[in-house]
VOMARRO-146313 format. One line per field, with one value per residue: residue in one letter; z, y, x of N, C-alpha, C in turn; residue number from 1. Coordinates in nm, 4 decimals. Atoms other than C-alpha are relative to their C-alpha. Example, Ala and Ser with C-alpha at 12.3 -4.5 7.8 and 13.67 -1.06 7.14 Angstrom:
2
rest = [a:s]
n_z = [0.0000:-0.0060]
n_y = [-0.1190:-0.1190]
n_x = [0.0890:-0.0820]
ca_z = [0.7800:0.7140]
ca_y = [-0.4500:-0.1060]
ca_x = [1.2300:1.3670]
c_z = [0.0000:0.0730]
c_y = [0.1200:0.1090]
c_x = [0.0900:-0.0770]
nr = [1:2]
***
This chain:
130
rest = [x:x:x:x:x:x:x:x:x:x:x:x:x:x:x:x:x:x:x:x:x:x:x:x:x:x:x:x:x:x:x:x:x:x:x:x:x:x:x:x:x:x:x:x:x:x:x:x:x:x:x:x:x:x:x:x:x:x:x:x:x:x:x:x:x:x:x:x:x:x:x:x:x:x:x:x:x:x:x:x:x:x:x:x:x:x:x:x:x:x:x:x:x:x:x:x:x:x:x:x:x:x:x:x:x:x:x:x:x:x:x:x:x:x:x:x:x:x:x:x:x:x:x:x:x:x:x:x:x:x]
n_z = [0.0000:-0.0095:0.1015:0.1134:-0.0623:0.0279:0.1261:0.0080:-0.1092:0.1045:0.0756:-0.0389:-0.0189:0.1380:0.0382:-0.0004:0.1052:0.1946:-0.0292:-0.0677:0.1109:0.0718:-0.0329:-0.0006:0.1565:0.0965:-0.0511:0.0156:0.1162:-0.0263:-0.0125:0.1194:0.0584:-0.0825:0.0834:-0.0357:-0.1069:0.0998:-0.0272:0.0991:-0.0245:0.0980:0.0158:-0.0774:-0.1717:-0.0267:0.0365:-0.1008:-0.1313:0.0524:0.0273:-0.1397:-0.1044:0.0383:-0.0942:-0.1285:-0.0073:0.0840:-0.0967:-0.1358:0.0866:0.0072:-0.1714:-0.0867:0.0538:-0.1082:-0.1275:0.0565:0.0850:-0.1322:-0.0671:0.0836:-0.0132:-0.1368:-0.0136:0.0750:-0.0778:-0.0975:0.0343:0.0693:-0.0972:-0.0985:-0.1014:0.0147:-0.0262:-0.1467:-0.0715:-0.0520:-0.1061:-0.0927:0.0000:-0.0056:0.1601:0.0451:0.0707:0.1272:0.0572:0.0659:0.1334:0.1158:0.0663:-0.0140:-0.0163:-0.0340:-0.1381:-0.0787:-0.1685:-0.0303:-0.0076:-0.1092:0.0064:0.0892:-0.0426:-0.0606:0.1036:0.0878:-0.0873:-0.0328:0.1193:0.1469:0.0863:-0.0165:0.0012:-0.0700:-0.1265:-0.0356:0.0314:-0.1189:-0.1382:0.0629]
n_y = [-0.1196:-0.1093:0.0359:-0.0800:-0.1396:-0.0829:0.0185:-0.0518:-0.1040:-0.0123:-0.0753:-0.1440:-0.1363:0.0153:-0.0586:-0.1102:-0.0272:-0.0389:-0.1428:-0.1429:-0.0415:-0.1109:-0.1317:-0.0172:-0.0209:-0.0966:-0.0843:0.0093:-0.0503:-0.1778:-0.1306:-0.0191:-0.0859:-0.1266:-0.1313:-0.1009:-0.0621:-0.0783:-0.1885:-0.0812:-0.1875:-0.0118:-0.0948:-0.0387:0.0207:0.1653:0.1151:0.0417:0.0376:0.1630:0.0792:-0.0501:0.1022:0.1379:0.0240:0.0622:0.1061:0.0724:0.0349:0.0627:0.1054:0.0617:0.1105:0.1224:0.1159:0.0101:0.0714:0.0996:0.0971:0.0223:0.1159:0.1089:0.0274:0.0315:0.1316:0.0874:0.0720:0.0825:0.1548:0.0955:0.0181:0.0439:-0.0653:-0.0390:-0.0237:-0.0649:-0.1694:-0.0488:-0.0635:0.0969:0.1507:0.0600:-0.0257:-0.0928:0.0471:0.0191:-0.0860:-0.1896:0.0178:-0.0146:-0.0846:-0.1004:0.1152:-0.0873:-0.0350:0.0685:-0.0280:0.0852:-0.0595:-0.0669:-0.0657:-0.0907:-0.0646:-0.0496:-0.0906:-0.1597:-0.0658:-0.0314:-0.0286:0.0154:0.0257:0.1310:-0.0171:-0.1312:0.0258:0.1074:-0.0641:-0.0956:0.0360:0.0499]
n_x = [0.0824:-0.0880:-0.0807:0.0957:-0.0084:-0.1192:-0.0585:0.1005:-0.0492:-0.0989:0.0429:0.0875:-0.1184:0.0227:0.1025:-0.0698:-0.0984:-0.0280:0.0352:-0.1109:-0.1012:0.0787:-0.0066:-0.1195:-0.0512:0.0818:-0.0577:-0.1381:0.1192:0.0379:-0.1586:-0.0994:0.0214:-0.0601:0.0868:0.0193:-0.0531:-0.0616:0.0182:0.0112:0.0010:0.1246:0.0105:0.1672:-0.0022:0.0821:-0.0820:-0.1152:0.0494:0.0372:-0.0976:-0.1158:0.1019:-0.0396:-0.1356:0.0334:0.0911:-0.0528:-0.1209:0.0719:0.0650:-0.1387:-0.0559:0.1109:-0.0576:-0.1212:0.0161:0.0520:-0.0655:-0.1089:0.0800:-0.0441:-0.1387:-0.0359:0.0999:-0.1425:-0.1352:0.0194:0.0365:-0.0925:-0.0969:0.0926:0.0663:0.1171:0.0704:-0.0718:0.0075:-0.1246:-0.0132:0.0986:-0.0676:0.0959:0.0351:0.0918:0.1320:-0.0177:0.0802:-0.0833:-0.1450:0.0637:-0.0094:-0.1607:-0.1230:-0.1440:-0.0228:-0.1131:0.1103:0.1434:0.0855:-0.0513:-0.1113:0.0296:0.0860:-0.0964:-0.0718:0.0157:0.0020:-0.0717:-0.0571:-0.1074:0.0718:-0.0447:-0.0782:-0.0741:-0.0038:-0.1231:-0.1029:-0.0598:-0.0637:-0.1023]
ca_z = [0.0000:0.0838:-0.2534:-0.4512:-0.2157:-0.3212:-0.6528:-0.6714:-0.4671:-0.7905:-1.0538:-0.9119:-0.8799:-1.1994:-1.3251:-1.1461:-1.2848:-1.6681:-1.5320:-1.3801:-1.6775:-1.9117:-1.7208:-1.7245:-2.1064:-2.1623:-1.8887:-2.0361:-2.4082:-2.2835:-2.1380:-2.4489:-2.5594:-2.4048:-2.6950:-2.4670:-2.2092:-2.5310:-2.4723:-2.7402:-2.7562:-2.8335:-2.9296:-2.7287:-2.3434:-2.3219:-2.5362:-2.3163:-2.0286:-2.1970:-2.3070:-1.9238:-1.7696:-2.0207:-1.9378:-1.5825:-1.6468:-1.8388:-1.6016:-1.2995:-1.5457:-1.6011:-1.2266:-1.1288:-1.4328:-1.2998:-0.9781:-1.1585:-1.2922:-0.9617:-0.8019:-1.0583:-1.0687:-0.7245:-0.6921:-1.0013:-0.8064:-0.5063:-0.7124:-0.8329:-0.5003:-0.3423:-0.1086:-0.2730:-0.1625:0.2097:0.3733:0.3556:0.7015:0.9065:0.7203:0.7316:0.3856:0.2134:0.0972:-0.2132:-0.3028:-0.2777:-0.4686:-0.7440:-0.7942:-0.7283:-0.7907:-0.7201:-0.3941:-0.1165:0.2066:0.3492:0.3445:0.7110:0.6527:0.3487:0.5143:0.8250:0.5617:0.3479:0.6920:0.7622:0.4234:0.2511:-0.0739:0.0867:-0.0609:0.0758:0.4027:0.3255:0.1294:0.4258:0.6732:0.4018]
ca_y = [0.0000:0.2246:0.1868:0.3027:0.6152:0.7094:0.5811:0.8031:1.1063:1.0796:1.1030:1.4173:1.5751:1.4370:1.6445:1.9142:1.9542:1.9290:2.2413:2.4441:2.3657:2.4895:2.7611:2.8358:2.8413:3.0529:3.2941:3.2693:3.3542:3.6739:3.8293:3.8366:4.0737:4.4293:4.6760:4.8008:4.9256:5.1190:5.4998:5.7096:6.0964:6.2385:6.5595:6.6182:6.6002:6.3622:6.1279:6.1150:6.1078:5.7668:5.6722:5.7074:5.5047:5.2218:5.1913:5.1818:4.9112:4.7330:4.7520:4.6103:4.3279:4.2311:4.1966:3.9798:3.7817:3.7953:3.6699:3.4147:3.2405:3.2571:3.0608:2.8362:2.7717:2.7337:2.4683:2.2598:2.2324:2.1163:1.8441:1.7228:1.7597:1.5595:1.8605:1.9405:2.0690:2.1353:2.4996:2.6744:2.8424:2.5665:2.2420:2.1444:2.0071:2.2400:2.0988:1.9279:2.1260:2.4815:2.2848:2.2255:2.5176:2.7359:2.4184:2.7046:2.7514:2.7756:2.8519:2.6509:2.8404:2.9701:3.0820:3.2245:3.4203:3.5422:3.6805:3.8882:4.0087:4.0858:4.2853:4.0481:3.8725:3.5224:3.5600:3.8705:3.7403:3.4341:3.7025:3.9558:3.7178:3.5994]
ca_x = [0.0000:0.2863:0.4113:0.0825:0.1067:0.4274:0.4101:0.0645:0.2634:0.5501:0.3073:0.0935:0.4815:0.5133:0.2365:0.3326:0.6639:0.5486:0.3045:0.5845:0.7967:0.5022:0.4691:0.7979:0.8808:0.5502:0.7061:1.0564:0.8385:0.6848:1.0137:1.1405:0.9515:1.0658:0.8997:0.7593:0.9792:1.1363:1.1737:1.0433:1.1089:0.7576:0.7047:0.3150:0.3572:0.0297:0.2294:0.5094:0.2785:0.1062:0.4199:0.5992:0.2582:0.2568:0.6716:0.5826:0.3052:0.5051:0.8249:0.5822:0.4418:0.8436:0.9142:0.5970:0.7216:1.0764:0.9786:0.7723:1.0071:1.2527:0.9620:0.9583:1.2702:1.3249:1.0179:1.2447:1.5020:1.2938:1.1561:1.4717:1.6322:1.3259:1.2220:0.9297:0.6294:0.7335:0.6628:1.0020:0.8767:0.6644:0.8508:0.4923:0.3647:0.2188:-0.1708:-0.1863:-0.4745:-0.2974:0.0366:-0.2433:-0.3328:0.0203:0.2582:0.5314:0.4396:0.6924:0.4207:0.1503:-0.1515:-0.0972:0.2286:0.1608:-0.1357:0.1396:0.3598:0.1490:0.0308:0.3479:0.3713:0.5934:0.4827:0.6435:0.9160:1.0688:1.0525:1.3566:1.5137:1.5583:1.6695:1.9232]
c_z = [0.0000:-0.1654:-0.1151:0.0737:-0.0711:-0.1436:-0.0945:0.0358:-0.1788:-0.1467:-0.0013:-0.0021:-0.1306:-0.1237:0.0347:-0.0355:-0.1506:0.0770:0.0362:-0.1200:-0.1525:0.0127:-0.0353:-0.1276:-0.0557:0.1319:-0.1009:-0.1542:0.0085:0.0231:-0.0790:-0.0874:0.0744:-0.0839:0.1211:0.1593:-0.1131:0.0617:-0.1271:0.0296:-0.0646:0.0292:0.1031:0.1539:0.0414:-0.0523:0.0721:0.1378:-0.0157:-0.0146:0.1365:0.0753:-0.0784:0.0436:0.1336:0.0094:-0.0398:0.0829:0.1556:-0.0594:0.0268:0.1251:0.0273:-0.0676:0.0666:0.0956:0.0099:0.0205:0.1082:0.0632:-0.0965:0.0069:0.0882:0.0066:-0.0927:0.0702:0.1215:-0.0474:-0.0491:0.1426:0.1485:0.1085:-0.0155:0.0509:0.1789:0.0462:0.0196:0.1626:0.1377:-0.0239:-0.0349:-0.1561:-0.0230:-0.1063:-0.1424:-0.1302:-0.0331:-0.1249:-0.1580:-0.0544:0.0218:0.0802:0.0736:0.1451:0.0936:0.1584:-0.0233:0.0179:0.1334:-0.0145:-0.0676:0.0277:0.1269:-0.0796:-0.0896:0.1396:0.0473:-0.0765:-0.1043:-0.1120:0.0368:-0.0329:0.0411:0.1459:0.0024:-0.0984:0.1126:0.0938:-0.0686:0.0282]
c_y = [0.1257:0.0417:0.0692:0.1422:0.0681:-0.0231:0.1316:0.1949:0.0266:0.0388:0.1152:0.0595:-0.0184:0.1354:0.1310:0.0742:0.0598:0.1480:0.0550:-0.0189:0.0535:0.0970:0.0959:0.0562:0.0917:0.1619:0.0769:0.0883:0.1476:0.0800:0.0222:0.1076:0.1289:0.1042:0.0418:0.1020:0.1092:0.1455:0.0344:0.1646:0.0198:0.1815:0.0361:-0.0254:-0.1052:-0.0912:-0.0613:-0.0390:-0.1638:-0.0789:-0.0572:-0.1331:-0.1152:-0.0461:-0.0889:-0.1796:-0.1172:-0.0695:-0.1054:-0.1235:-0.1139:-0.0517:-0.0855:-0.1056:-0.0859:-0.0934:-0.1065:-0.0980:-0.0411:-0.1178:-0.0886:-0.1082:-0.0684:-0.1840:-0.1319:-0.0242:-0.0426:-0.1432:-0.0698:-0.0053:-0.0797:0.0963:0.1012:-0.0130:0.0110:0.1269:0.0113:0.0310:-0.1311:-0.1575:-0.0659:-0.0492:0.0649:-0.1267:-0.0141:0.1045:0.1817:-0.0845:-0.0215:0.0939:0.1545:-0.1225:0.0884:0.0457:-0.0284:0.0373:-0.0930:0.1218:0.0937:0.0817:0.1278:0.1353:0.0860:0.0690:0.1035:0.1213:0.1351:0.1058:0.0009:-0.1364:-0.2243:-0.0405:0.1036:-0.0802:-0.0837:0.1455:0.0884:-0.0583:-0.0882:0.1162]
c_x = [0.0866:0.0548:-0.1003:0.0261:0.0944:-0.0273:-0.1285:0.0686:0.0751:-0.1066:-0.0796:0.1412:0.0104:-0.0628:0.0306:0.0985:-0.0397:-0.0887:0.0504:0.0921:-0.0817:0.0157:0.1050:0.0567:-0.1191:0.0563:0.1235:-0.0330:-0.0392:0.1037:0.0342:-0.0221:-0.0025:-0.0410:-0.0275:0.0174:0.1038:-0.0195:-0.0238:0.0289:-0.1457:0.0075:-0.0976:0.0698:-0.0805:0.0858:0.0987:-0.0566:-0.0398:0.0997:0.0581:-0.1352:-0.0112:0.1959:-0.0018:-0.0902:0.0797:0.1692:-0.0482:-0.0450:0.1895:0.0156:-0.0774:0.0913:0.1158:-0.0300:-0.0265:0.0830:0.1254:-0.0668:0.0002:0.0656:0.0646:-0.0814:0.0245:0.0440:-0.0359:-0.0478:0.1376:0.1015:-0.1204:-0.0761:-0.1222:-0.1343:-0.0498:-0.0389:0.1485:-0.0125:0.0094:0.0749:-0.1142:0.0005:-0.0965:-0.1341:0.0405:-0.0927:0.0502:0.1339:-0.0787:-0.0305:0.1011:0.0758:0.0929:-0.0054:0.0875:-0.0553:-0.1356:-0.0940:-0.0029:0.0983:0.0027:-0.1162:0.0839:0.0620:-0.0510:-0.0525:0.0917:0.0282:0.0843:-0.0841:0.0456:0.1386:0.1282:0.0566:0.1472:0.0933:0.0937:0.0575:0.1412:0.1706]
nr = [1:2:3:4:5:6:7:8:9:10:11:12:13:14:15:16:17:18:19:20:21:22:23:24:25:26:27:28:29:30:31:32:33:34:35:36:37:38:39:40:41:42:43:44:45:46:47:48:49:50:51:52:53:54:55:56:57:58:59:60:61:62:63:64:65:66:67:68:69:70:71:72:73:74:75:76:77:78:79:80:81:82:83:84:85:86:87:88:89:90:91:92:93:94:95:96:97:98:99:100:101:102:103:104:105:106:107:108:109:110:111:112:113:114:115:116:117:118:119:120:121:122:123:124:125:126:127:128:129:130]
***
């Protein structure tokens, strides 16, 4: 019985994987395109104003991505280093049901709820004490 568990446990990471490495390559896809962090000189002032707030939008779009793809990344290398799906904070395992839908997660639902408290996004938090 132990043996379907795990062997049941491997293909749900399984699964998870190819979806974080989807994810991943349609992340990796979008960055690539940077138009529109382009500077233009514009003659009009509105233009430059539109121009200056798409930029911005467009610079805040990049970092989520960014970040994206750190989590990602990270959550790879816990599956290939077996320590996937764990709470960085608690150790606890994090619910299969949150890893279904945010494989990349690195907080158990608690945790993760403490931390934005705290006003960090979950990840901030192991960064600052790094």
């Amino acid at each position: 019985m132990a043996t379907d568990v795990a062997t049941i446990r491997t293909a749900k990471t399984m699964r998870r994987k190819a979806a974080l490495e989807s994810k991943l390559k349609e992340l990796l896809d979008v960055s690539r395109r940077r138009e529109e962090l382009r500077i233009e000189h514009l003659a009009d002032p509105i233009d430059q104003l539109t121009s200056s707030a798409e930029r911005e939008v467009a610079v805040q779009q990049l970092a989520h991505q960014t970040r994206l793809i750190h989590e990602i990344e990270s959550a790879l290398a816990k599956i290939e280093a077996s320590t996937y799906g764990r709470c960085e904070r608690c150790e606890e395992p994090i619910p299969r049901k949150r890893l279904d839908a945010v494989p990349w997660a690195r907080l158990c639902g608690p945790c993760q709820s403490q931390a934005e408290a705290a006003g960090h996004d979950g990840m901030a938090i192991f960064e600052d004490a790094a």
